[in-house]
N, C-alpha and C positions, 0 to 999 in steps of 0.2 A: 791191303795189308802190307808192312813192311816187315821185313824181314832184316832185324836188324845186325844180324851177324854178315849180308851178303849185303846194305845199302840196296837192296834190290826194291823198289815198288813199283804202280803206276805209273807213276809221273816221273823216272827218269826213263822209264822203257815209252814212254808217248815223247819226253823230249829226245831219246835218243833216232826215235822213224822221225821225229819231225827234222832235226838237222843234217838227215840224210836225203832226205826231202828237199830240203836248203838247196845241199852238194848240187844233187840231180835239177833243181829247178834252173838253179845260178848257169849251168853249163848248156841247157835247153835254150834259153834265154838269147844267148848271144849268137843263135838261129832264127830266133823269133816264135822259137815254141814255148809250150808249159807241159806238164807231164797230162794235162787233161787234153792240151789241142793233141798231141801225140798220142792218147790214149783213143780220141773219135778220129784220128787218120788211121791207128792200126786197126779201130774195127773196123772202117770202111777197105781197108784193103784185106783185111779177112775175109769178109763178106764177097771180096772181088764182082761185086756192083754196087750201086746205088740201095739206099736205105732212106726207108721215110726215115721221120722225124722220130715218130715214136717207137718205129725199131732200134734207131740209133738210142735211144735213152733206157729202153728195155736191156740190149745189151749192155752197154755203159752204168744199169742201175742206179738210174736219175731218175730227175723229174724234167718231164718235157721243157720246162721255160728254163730250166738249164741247159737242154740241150739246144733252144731256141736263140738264147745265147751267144753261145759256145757256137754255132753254126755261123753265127751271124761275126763274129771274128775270124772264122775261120774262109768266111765268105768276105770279110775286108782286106781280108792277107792274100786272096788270089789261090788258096788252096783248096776249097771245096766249093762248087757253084750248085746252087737250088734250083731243080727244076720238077716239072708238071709231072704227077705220078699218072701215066697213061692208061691204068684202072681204073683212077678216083680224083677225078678234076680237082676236089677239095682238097686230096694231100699235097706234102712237097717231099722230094727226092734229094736227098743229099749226095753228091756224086764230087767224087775225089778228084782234082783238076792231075793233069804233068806236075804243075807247080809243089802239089799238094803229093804226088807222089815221091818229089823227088826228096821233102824235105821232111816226108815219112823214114824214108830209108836212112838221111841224115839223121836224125832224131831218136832211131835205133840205135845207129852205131855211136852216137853222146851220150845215150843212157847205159849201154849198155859197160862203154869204157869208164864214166860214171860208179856204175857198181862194182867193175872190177876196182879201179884206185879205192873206193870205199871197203870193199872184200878182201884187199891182199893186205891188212891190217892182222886178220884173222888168220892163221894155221889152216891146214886140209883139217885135222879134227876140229878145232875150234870150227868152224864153217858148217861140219857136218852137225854137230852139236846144237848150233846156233840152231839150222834149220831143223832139228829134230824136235829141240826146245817149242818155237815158235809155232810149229804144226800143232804140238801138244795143246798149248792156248788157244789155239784156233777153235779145235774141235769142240762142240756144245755139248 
């Protein structure tokens, strides 16, 4: 539905998260991350061990061959190395290398300065609004 007194509809509120998306990717990028390799290094370091395969995709809310993927970049970048899950020969263990920690932490602090230059656009009301708004949508 548009609401033609406000220009507000779907598709500029999907173009607007998508070019903020852009922001945050573009500035990921010049690390060597994406807001997905950064999204499977902070669950591996929330987790603070190793995670199969299909824990990683369960939190993450994938599908395994995306995480299968995503592992396997993540394991050509030198940040997280697959190993033998010591309960079940047949799993693999995803475990966060130094490399991978360190450019976790990196990855933080780019997204997170990222959303402030994208945020300080907005007012302290304007912000709080924003996110009040956006919760409201959320909610089913």
């Amino acid at each position: 539905m548009n609401d033609s007194a406000t220009g507000l509809d779907l598709a500029t509120l999907l173009h607007t998260a998508q070019a903020a998306e852009q922001v945050v990717e573009a500035k990921l990028a010049v690390v060597g991350l994406s807001m997905a390799k950064l999204a499977a290094l902070r669950t591996l370091a929330e987790a603070g061990e190793s995670l199969s395969l299909t824990q990683l995709a369960e939190r993450l809310s994938c599908v395994k061959s995306n995480i299968t993927q995503l592992v396997d970049r993540l394991e050509g970048d030198g940040l997280v190395e697959r190993r033998t899950d010591p309960n079940d020969r047949r799993a693999r263990l995803a475990t966060m290398t130094e490399a991978g920690r360190q450019a976790w932490k990196e990855g933080v602090r780019i997204q997170e300065e990222a959303e402030r230059e994208l945020l300080q656009r907005l007012t302290t009301a304007e912000s709080k609004a924003l996110a009040g708004l956006l919760a409201k949508l959320r909610r089913r």
